[in-house]
KEDREN-880822 format. One record per residue (C-alpha): residue in one letter; x negated, y negated, z. Coordinates in steps of 0.1 Angstrom, whole numbers, padded with zeros to 4 digits, always signed. Example, Ala and Ser with C-alpha at 12.3 -4.5 7.8 and 13.67 -1.06 7.14 Angstrom:
2
A-0123+0045+0078
S-0137+0011+0071
//
This chain:
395
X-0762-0932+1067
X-0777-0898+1070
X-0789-0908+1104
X-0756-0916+1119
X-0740-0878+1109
X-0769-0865+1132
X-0763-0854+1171
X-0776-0868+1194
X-0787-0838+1211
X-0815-0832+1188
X-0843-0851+1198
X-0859-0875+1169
X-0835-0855+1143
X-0824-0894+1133
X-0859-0904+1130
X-0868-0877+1109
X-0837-0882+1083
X-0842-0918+1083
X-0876-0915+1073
X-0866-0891+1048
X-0834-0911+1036
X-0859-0941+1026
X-0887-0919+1009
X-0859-0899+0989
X-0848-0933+0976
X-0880-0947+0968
X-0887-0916+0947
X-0852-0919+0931
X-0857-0953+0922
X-0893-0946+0905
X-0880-0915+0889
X-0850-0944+0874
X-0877-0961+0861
X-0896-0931+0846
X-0863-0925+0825
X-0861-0964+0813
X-0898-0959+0802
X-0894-0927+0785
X-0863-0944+0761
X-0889-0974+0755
X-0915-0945+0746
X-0892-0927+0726
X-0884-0963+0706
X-0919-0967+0704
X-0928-0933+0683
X-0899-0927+0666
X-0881-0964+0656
X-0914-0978+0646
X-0904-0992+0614
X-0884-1018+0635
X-0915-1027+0659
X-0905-1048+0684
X-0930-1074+0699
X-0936-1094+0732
X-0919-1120+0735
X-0890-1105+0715
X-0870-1127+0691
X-0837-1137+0698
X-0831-1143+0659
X-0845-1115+0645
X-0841-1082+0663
X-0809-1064+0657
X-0787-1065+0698
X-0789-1031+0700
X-0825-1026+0698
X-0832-1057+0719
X-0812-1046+0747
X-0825-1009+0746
X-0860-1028+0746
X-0845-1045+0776
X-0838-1015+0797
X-0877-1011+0803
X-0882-1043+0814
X-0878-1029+0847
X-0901-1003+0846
X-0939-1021+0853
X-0923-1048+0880
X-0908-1018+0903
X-0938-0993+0896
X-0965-1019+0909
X-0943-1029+0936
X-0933-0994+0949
X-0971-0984+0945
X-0978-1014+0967
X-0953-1001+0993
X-0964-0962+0989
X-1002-0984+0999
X-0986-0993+1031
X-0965-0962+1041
X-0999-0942+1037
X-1016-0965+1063
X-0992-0958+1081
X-1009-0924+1087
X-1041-0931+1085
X-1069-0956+1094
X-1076-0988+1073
X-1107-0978+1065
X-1092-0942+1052
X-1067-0961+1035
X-1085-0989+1016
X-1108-0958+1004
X-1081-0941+0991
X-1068-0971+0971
X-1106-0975+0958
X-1108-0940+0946
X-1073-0935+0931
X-1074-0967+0915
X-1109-0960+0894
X-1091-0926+0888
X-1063-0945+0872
X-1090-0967+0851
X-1107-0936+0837
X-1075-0919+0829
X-1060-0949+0811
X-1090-0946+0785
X-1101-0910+0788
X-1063-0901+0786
X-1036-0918+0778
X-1054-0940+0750
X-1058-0903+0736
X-1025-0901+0737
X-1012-0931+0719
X-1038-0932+0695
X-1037-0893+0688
X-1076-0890+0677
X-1103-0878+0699
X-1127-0909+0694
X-1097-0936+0692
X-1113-0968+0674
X-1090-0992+0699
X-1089-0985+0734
X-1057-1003+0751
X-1055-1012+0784
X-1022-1007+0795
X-1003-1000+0824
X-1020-0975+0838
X-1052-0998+0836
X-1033-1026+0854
X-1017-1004+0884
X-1058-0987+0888
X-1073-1027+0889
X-1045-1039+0918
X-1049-1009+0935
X-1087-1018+0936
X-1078-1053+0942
X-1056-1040+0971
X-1082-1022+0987
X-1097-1052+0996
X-1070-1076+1000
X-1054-1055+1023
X-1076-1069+1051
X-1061-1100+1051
X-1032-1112+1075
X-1002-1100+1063
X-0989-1137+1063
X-1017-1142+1042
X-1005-1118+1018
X-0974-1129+1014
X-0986-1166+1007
X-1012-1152+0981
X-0987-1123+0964
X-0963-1152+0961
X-0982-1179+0948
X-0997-1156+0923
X-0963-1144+0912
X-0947-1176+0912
X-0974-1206+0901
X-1001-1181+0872
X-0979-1194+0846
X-0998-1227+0857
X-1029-1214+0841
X-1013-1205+0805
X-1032-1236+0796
X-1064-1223+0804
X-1080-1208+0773
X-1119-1193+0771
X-1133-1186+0741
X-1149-1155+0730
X-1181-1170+0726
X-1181-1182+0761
X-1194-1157+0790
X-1160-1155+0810
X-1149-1146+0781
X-1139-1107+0791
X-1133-1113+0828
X-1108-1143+0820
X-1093-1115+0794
X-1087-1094+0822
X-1071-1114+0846
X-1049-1136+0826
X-1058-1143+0789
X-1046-1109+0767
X-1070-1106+0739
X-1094-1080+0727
X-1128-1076+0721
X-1158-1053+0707
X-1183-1034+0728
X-1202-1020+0704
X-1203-0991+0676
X-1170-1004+0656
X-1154-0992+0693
X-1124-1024+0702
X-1106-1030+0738
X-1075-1041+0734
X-1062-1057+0767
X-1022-1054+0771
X-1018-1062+0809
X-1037-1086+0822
X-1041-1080+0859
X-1038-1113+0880
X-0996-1114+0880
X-0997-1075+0887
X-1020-1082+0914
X-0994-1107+0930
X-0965-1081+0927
X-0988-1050+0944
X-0994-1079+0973
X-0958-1083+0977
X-0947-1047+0976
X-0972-1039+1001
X-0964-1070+1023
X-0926-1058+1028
X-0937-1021+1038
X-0927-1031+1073
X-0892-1027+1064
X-0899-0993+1058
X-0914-0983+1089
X-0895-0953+1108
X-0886-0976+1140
X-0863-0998+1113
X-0831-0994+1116
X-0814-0982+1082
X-0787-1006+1082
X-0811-1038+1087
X-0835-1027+1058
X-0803-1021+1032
X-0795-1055+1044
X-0829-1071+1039
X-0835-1056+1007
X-0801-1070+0992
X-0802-1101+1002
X-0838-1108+0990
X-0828-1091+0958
X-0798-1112+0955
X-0819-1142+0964
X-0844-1135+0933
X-0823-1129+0905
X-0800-1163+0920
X-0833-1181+0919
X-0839-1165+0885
X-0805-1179+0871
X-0813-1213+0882
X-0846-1217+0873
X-0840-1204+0838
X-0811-1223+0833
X-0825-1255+0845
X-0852-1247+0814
X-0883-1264+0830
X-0906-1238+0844
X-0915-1201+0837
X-0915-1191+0806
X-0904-1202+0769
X-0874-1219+0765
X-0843-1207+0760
X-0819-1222+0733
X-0786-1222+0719
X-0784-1196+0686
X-0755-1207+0671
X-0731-1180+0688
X-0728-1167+0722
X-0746-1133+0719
X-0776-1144+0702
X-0780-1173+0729
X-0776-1146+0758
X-0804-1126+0741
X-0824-1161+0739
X-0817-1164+0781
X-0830-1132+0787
X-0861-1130+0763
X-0891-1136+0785
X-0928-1131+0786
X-0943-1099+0795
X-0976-1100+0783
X-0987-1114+0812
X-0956-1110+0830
X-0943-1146+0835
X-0925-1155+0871
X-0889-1157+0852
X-0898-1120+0835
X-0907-1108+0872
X-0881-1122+0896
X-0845-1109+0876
X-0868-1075+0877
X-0879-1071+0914
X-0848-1086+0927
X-0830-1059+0911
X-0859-1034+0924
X-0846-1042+0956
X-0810-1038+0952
X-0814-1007+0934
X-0836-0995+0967
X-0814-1002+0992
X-0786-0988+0971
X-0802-0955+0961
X-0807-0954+1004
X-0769-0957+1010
X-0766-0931+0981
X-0788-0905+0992
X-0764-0877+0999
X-0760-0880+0962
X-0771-0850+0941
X-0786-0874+0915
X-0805-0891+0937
X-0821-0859+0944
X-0826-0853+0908
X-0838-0889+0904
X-0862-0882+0935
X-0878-0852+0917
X-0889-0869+0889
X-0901-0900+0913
X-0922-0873+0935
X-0945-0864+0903
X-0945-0898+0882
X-0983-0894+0870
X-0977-0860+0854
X-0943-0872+0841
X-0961-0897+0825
X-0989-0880+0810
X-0969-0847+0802
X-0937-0869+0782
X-0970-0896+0763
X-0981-0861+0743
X-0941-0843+0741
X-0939-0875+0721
X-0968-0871+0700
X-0966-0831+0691
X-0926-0839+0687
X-0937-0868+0662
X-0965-0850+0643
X-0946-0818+0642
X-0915-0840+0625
X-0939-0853+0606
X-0956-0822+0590
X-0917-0804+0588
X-0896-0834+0569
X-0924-0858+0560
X-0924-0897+0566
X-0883-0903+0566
X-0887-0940+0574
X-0907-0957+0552
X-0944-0948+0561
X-0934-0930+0593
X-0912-0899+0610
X-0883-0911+0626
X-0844-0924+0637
X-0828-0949+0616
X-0806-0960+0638
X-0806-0973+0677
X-0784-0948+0688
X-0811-0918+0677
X-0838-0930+0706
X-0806-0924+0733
X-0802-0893+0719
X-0839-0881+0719
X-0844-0897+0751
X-0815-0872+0769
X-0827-0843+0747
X-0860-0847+0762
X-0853-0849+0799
X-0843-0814+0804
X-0878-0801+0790
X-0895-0828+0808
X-0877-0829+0840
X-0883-0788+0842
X-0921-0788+0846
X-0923-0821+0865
X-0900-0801+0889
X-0926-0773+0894
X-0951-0795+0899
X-0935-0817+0925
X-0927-0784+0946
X-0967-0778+0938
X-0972-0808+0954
X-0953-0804+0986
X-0964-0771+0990
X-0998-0776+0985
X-1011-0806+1002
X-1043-0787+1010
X-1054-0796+0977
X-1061-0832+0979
X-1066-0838+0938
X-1029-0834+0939
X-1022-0866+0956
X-1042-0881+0925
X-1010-0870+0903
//
């Protein structure tokens, strides 16, 4: 560990690289994530003639493409979580009152720029008829929901993240109608559906918050482990053996076939019944989606800790220390790349611009890093220099 080449004969030296050891990884680990979504992106706007839904089908959706579409899977399970965490580190240094505010603030932030922005993005019109709540949406509503919630006994949050995570799939059965007046606030926590408000304008809700708000309680709840006066060694530990511990747990609830999510079944040859296994429910994420996904969260954490002295990592972290421009800045690369395509060669794939095989979105996706990675870059040394300018934290 970083801490253990220090001397002893500077005075809180190992403090300081712990501390930075554990936020270097945490950063690495969202920038990972920022990669896996900008592939799933990239499959989105330029393999659209092979649109993949949620649930995905086993029988139908060529193994390449459904284990590319895996790779994100990842990405929304380990973002909430690690904004949960990033909640707790920031209380660390600063009042719960301060704190809760904060979460408040940024998290209607994140609301407005989920429709004033991003749904500009996807929907590439000024006035977009279909507003979807997405992500971005989701992670603004916890953090909300966090700002509250994070009054409560930690104990308390543990018990609620967990039975949140664990026992929502309870309420699948639970259906409200859209003529009845929990109609919209049942949409948003747990039913995805979508729904006029007025002037030919539709909201089209993606994530439905109540699971998300489970995993933000439980990335928040282990911040602990990342407090400076934790040893290294004991957090690596902690963080593998829980991760081990979910994706076990995963295996066996899955295989016993009785709780979770859809069923599994056997496809008539190995591959196809793997690809049945591992197709799970995202849309609200189901317990069986989320478990497999934070447990490997957590290994990949405490991993990218040990790993630190690694020049990727670094690399990694970069990205991780700006995700919010990243994420804006690579949604409209996309869409002047696709339109640009579009107006140059014309609609190559049927009605739209794009790769006709799984092997073009890898290719894309690594063309693109280098001209996205460059001005995130900048504007994560903005960031750090800057901290006077508080809007930055916002990004």
């Amino acid at each position: 560990m970083a801490s253990a080449r220090l001397s002893a004969a500077e005075p809180g030296a190992g403090v300081k690289a712990a501390t930075r050891t554990r936020l270097v990884a945490i950063d690495a680990l969202r920038g990972l994530v920022m990669l896996f979504m900008l592939v799933d992106h990239v499959r989105e706007a330029f393999y659209a003639q092979h649109a993949v839904t949620d649930p995905m089908q086993p029988l139908l959706i060529e193994p390449a493409l459904f284990f590319t579409r895996i790779t994100s899977q990842i990405c929304a399970p380990v973002f909430v979580a690690l904004t949960g965490l990033a909640a707790y580190l920031y209380g660390r240094s600063h009042s719960r009152k301060e704190t809760s505010l904060f979460l408040l603030k940024r998290g209607l932030f994140l609301v407005f720029l989920e429709v004033a922005v991003v749904s500009q993005a996807w929907a590439a019109q000024k006035f977009p008829p279909t507003f979807w709540l997405q992500v971005i949406w989701a992670i603004g509503i916890c953090m909300i929901a966090l700002a509250g919630l994070l009054y409560l006994p930690r104990a308390w949050q543990i018990a609620l993240g967990a039975v949140i995570v664990c026992g929502h799939n309870l309420l699948d059965g639970v259906t409200v109608s859209a003529h009845s007046p929990f109609f919209v606030l049942w949409s948003f926590l747990h039913q995805r559906a979508a729904f006029e408000i007025g002037a030919g304008v539709v909201v089209k809700i993606s994530y439905p918050v109540l699971p998300w708000i489970g995993v933000i309680l439980l990335g928040y709840a282990i911040g602990p482990w990342f407090a400076r006066e934790m040893e290294p060694a004991l957090r690596i530990r902690r963080l593998c053996a829980w991760g081990a511990a979910l994706i076990g747990a995963f295996l066996l609830l899955r295989l016993a076939n009785i709780y979770g999510d859809q069923p599994w079944f056997y496809a008539g040859d190995a591959l196809r019944t793997v690809m049945s296994f591992l197709t799970l429910t995202k849309y609200p994420p189901s317990p069986l989606f989320l478990m497999p996904m934070l447990g490997l969260g957590m290994i990949l954490l405490a991993w990218f800790e040990a790993w630190e002295t690694k020049r990727s990592m670094a690399w990694l972290a970069v990205l991780g220390g700006a995700p919010m421009f990243f994420y804006i800045g690579h949604l409209y690369v996309l869409k002047a790349f696709y339109f640009s395509g579009l107006a140059i060669w014309g609609a190559n794939q049927g009605h739209s611009f794009g790769v006709g095989h799984v092997y073009g979105i890898w290719f894309l996706s690594l063309a693109l890093v280098v001209p996205l990675y460059l001005p995130t870059a900048r504007f994560a040394r903005l960031k750090q220099r800057r901290r006077d300018l508080k809007w930055l934290s916002y990004l």
